[in-house]
C-alpha positions as CSV (number, residue, x, y, z in Angstrom):
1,X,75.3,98.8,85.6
2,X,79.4,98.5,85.3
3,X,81.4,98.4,88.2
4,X,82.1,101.6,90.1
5,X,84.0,101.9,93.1
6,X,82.4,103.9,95.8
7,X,78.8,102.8,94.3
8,X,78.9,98.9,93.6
9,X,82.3,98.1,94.8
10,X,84.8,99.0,97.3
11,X,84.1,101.3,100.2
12,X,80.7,102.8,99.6
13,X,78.2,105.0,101.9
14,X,75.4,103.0,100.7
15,X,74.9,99.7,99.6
16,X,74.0,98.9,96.0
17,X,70.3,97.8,95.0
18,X,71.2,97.1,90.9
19,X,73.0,94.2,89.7
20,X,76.2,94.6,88.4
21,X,77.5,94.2,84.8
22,X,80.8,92.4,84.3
23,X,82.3,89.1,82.9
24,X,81.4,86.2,85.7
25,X,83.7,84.5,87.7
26,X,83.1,81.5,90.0
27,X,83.2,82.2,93.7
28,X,81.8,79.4,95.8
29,X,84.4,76.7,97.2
30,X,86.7,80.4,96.5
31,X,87.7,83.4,99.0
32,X,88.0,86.7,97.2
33,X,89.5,89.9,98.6
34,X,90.0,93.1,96.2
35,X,92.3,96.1,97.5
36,X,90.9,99.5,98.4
37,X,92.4,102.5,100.2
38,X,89.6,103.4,102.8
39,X,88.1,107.1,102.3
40,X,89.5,110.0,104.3
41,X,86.7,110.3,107.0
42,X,86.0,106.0,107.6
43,X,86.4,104.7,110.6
44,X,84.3,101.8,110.7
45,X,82.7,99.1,108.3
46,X,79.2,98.6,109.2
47,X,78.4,95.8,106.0
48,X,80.3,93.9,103.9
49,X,78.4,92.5,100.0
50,X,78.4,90.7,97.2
51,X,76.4,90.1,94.0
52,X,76.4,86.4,92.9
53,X,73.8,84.4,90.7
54,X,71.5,82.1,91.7
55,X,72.3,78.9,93.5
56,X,71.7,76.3,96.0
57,X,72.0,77.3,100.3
58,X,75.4,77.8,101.3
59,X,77.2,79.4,104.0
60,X,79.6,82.8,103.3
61,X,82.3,84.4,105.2
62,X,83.4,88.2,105.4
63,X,86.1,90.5,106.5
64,X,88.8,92.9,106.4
65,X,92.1,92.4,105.9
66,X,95.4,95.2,106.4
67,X,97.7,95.4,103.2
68,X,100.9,93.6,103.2
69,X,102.9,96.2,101.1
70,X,105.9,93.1,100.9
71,X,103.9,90.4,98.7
72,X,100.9,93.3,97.9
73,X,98.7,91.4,99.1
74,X,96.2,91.3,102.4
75,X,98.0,90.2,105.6
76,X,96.3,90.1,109.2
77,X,92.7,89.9,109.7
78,X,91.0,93.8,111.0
79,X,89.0,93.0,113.8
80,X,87.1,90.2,113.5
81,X,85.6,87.8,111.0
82,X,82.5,87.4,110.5
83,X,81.6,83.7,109.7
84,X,78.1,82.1,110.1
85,X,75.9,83.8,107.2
86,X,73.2,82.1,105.0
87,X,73.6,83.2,101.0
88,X,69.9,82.4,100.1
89,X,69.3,80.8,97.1
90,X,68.1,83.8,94.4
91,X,70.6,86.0,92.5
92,X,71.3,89.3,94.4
93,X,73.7,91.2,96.8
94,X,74.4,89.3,99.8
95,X,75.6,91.0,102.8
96,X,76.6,90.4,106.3
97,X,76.6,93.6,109.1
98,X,79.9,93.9,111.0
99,X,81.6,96.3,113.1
100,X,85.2,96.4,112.1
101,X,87.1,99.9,113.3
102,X,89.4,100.8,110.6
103,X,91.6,104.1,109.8
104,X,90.8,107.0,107.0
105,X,93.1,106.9,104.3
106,X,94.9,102.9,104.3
107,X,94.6,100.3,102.3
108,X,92.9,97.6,102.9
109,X,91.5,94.3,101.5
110,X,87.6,93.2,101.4
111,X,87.3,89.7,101.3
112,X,84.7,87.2,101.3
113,X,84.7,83.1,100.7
114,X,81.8,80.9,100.1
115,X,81.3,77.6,100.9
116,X,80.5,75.1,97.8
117,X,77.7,75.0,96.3
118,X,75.5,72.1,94.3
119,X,76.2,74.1,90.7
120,X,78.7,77.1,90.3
121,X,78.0,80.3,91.9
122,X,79.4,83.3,90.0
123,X,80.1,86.9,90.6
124,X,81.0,89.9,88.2
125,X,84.6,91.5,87.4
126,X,85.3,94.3,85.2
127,X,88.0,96.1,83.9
128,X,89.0,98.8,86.7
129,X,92.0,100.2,88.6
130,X,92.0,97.9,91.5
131,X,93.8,94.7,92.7
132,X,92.3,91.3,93.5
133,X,92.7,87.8,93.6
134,X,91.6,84.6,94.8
135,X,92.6,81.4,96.6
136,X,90.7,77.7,95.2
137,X,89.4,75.3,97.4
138,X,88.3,77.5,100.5
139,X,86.0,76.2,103.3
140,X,87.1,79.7,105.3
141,X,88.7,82.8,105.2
142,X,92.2,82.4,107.3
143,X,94.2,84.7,109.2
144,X,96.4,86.0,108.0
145,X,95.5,85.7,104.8
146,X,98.3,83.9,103.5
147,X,99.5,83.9,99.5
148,X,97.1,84.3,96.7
149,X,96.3,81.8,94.0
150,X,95.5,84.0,91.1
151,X,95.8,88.0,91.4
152,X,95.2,90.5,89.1
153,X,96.0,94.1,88.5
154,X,93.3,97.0,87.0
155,X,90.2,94.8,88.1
156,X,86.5,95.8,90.3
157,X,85.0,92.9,91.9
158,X,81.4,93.4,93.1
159,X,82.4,92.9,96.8
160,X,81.6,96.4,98.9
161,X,82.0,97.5,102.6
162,X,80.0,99.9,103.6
163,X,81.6,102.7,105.7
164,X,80.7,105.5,108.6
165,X,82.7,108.9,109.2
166,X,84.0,110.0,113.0
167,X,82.3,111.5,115.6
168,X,83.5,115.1,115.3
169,X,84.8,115.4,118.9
170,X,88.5,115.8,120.3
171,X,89.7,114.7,123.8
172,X,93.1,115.5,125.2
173,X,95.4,112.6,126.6
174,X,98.9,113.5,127.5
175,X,98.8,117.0,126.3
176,X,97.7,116.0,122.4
177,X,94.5,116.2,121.0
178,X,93.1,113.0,119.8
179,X,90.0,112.4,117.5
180,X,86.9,110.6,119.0
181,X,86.2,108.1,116.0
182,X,83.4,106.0,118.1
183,X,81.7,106.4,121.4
184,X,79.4,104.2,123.8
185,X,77.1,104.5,126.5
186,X,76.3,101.9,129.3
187,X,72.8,101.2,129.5
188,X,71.1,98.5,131.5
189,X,74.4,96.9,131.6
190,X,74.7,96.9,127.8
191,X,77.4,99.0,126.2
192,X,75.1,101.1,122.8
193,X,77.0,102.7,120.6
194,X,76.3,106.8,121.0
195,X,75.1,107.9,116.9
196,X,74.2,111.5,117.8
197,X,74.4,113.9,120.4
198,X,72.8,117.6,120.8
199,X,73.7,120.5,122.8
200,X,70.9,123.8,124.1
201,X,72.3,126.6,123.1
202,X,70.0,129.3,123.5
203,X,67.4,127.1,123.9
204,X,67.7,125.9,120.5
205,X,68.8,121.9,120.0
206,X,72.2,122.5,118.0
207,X,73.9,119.0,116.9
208,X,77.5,118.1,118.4
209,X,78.1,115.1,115.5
């Protein structure tokens, strides 16, 4: 299956089963990131993947990254990295689940980095209309970002973040009406995120978002 954003690469509403076609690439003892504009309802990443072939155990980094429209390349870590995941050792899609708030309609960079390996790792690129490169020698993504190695213009990477629309609810602060994008409820002491809420009407269960 060639690379297609919004199915195998890039921000998708589901993550991919299929392995990808493409030339391969090594990643392990690399980080990644690959540039994407976010679609026009997201608001939050839930899971960031990656396909790679079949290796020894190593450990594999994730995260989002704003554009840096200067160098065109990813600047300040989004929220938070996520840093502690096991690869496995088959071929597949690796992912890691996050919970990184972004904004509809920005560019930003996915990135992941994985820690060497006994024998090359390798993932798939393909010709496309993206932007990626890489940085050699990586034992974790950095923030910021800092300069690329190798970059390349009109390329998919199978790297994916998997993305949620807003809560379709408005609140008014200081006289302007604001969009709710998430919302959470305390419970036992625990702050759960709020996925659905439902309003009687008639006696009838109509759904708010």
């Amino acid at each position: 299956m060639a690379l297609t954003p919004g199915t195998n690469c890039g921000f998708v509403t589901v993550a991919p089963t299929e392995g990808p076609g493409g030339s391969a690439t090594r990643i392990d003892t690399y980080a990644y990131a690959i540039k994407y504009t976010s679609p026009a309802t997201a608001v939050k990443v839930v899971e960031i993947g990656w396909w790679c072939t079949a290796s020894q155990e190593s450990n594999f980094e994730v995260g989002i990254y704003a554009h840096d429209s200067g160098d065109d390349e990813p600047g300040a870590v989004v929220g938070s990295l996520y840093q502690t995941n096991a690869k496995g050792t088959g071929a597949g899609w690796k992912k890691a689940t996050v919970d990184i708030t972004i904004e509809p309609n920005t560019i930003y960079w996915i990135a992941v980095q994985l820690d060497d390996t006994g024998t090359d790792t390798k993932t798939v690129f393909d010709a496309g209309a993206a932007r990626y490169g890489y940085k050699r020698g990586q034992t974790t993504l950095t923030n910021p970002w800092g300069d690329f190695r190798f970059s390349f213009n009109n390329h998919d990477v199978a790297i994916y973040a998997v993305w949620t629309v807003g809560i379709n609810i408005n609140i008014n602060i200081g006289d302007v009406w604001k969009g709710v994008n998430s919302m959470k409820i305390n419970i036992g002491d625990s702050w759960k995120d709020v996925t659905e809420i439902k309003q009687n009407i008639g006696d009838t269960w109509k759904t708010v978002f």
